[in-house]
N, C-alpha and C positions, 0 to 999 in steps of 0.2 A: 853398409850399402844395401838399399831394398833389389833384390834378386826380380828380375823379372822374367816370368813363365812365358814362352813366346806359344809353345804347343797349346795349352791351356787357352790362351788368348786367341788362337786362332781358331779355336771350334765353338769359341764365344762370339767367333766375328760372323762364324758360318751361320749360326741360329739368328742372328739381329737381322744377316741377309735373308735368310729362309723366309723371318716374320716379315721383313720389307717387300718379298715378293709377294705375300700370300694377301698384306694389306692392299699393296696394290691391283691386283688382280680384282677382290671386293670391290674397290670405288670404280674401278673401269668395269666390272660389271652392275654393280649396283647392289650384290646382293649378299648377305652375309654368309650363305653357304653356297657355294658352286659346286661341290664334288659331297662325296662321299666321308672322305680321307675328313673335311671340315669336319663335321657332325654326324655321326653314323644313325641317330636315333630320329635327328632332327631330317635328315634326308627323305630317310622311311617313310616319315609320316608327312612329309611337303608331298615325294611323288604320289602317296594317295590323295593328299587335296586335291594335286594335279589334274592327277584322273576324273577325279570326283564334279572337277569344275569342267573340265572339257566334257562328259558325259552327260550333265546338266546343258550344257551353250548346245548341241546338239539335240537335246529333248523339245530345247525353247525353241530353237529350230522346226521343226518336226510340231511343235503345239501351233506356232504361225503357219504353218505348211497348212493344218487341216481347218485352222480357221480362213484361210482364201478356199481352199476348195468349198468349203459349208457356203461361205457367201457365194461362190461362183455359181452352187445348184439352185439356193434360195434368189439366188437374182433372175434363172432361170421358171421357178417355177411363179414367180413374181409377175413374168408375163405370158406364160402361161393364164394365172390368175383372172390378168385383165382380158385377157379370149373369154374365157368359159363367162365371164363377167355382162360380156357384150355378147355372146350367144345366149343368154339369159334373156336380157335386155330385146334380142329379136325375139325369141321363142316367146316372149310375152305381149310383144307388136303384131305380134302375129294372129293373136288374139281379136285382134280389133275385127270386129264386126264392119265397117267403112272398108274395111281391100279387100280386092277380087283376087282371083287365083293368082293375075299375073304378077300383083303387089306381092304375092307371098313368095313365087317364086324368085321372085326379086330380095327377101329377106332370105330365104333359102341360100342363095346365092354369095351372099355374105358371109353365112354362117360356115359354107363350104369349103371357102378361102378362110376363116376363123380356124376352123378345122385342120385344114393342110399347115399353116401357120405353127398349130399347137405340136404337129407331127413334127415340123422341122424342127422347132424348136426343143424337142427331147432329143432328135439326132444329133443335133451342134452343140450341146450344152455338155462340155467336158473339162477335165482338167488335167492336163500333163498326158493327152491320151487318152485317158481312162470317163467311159460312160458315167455323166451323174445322174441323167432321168430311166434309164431303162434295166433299171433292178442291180440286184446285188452279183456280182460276176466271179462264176466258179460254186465252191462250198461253202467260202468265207460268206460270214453273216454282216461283213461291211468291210469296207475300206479302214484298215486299224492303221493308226501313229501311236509310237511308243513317244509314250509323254513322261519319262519319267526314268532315271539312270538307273533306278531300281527294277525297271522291266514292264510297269503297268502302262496299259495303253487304253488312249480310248477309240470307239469304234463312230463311224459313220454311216448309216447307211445309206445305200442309193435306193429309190423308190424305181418301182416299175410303172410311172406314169399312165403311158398308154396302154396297159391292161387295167389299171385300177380305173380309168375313167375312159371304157374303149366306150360304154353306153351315150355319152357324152358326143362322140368321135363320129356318131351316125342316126345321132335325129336328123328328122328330117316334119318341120314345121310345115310342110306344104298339105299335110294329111291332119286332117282338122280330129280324128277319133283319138292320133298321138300325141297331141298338142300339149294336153294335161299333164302326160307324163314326160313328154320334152322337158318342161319345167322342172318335173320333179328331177328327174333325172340332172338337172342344170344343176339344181340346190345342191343336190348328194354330191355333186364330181370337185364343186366348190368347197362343201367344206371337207371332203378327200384332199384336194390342193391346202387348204389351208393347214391341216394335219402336218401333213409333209413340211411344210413353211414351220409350224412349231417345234418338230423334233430337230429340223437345220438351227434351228435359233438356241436351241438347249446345246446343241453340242458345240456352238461356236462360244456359249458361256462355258461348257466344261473346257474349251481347250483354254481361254483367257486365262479361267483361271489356274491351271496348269502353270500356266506360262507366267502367272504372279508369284505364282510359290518356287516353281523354279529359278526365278528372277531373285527372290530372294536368298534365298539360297545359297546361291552363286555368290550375291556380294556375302553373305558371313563365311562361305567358306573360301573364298579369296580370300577375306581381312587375318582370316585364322592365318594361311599359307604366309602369306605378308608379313606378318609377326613375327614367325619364324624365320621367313626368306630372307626380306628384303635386312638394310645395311643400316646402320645408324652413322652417317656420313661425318657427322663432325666428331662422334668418338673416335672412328676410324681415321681421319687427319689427323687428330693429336695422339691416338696410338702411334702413325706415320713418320708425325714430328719427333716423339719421343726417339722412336728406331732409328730415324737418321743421325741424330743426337747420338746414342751409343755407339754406331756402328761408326763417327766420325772421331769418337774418343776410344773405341777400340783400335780404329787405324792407325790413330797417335800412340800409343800403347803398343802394338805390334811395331811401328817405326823405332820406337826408342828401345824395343827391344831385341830388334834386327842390328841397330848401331852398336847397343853396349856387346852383343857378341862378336860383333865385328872386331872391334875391339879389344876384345879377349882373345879372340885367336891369333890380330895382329902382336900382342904382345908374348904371345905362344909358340909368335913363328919368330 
């Protein structure tokens, strides 16, 4: 008669439950390790991609952030631009030998409103609060975003418009001996604006590209954590199947072993 171990067979039954809990818990989460206790090596190095990826989605963050603000000042000094453009355009009508005083004052007049115009428009042009036409605010040498999980950031700076082009801010084309230097004056303040407009344009390419290399990044070091993390679902169902399978012929196995002792004792007793 083959003796059967019922002790034995029950701490064979406890582990097929153990692996049946542990499979299942994977497929209803999705992922090959959940815990520690799964992989202790492979943990380690998932919660660093972890990090690695949430500190990157943040930086890309943070590179979008300063590429709206660059646009927001360059759209700013954009119409700015078009003022000093068409105070040119007077300060050179003005010129005209055909208008009397009161024609000039009448160009004057325009330029004046041109002028106020340009003021307003450094005091409304901000972002999240923060001045973009009236200079750099505090010590800081610009407005910085960390573009980068590693800690490098780049900088922005804000121009101080209305002092770089105050000469601009207070011709006055009605004085025929100023008139020459209106103009020059016009030229210089224009390509100052235009300046400003180039260094906005460079810095909204360094955040892009910040933002590409970070972008990339992110997916290789997702794909990396994936590999690691995530489940390979149809092995994990036929590992599932298999367990159910033993733990149904361990059940069988522990019953027939539970009867023959029954048996033995009834014939004991």
């Amino acid at each position: 008669m083959i003796k059967l171990d019922g002790s034995a067979n029950t701490g064979l039954l406890q582990q097929i439950q153990e692996k049946q809990s542990s499979l299942l818990e994977k497929l209803a989460s999705g992922k090959q390790v959940n815990k520690a206790s799964d992989d202790v090596a492979a943990q380690l190095i998932i919660d660093r991609l972890s990090s690695q990826t949430q500190g990157n989605q943040q930086a890309i963050a943070n590179a979008y952030d300063g590429i709206s603000l660059a646009q927001v000042a360059e759209s700013g000094l954009a119409n700015i631009n078009e003022d000093a453009n068409r105070i040119r355009e007077l300060t050179v009508q003005a010129g005209n030998g055909a208008l009397n005083d009161a024609d000039r004052k009448a160009l004057q007049s325009e330029i004046s409103a041109l002028q106020e115009n340009i003021s307003l428009t450094v005091e409304q042009t901000n972002f999240a609060g923060k001045p973009l036409l009236s200079g750099n605010q505090g010590e800081d040498s610009g407005l910085r975003f960390l573009s980068s999980a590693s800690g490098s950031s780049i900088s922005v700076d804000t121009p101080d418009v209305t002092s770089s082009i105050s000469d601009l801010l207070s011709i006055d084309v009605t004085d025929a001996a100023s008139r020459q230097q209106a103009l020059d004056i016009a030229d210089s303040s224009i390509e100052t604006i235009g300046g400003f407009r180039g260094d906005l344009g460079a810095s909204q390419n360094q955040f892009a590209s910040a933002a590409r290399i970070l972008t990339e990044s992110t997916i290789n070091t997702q794909a990396a954590q994936s590999r690691l993390q995530d489940l390979d679902f149809a092995q994990a169902t036929s590992e599932l199947a298999a367990a159910q399978i033993q733990g149904q012929a361990s059940l069988t196995v522990q019953s027939q072993a539970n009867q023959q002792q029954g048996q033995v004792l009834a014939l004991l007793g």
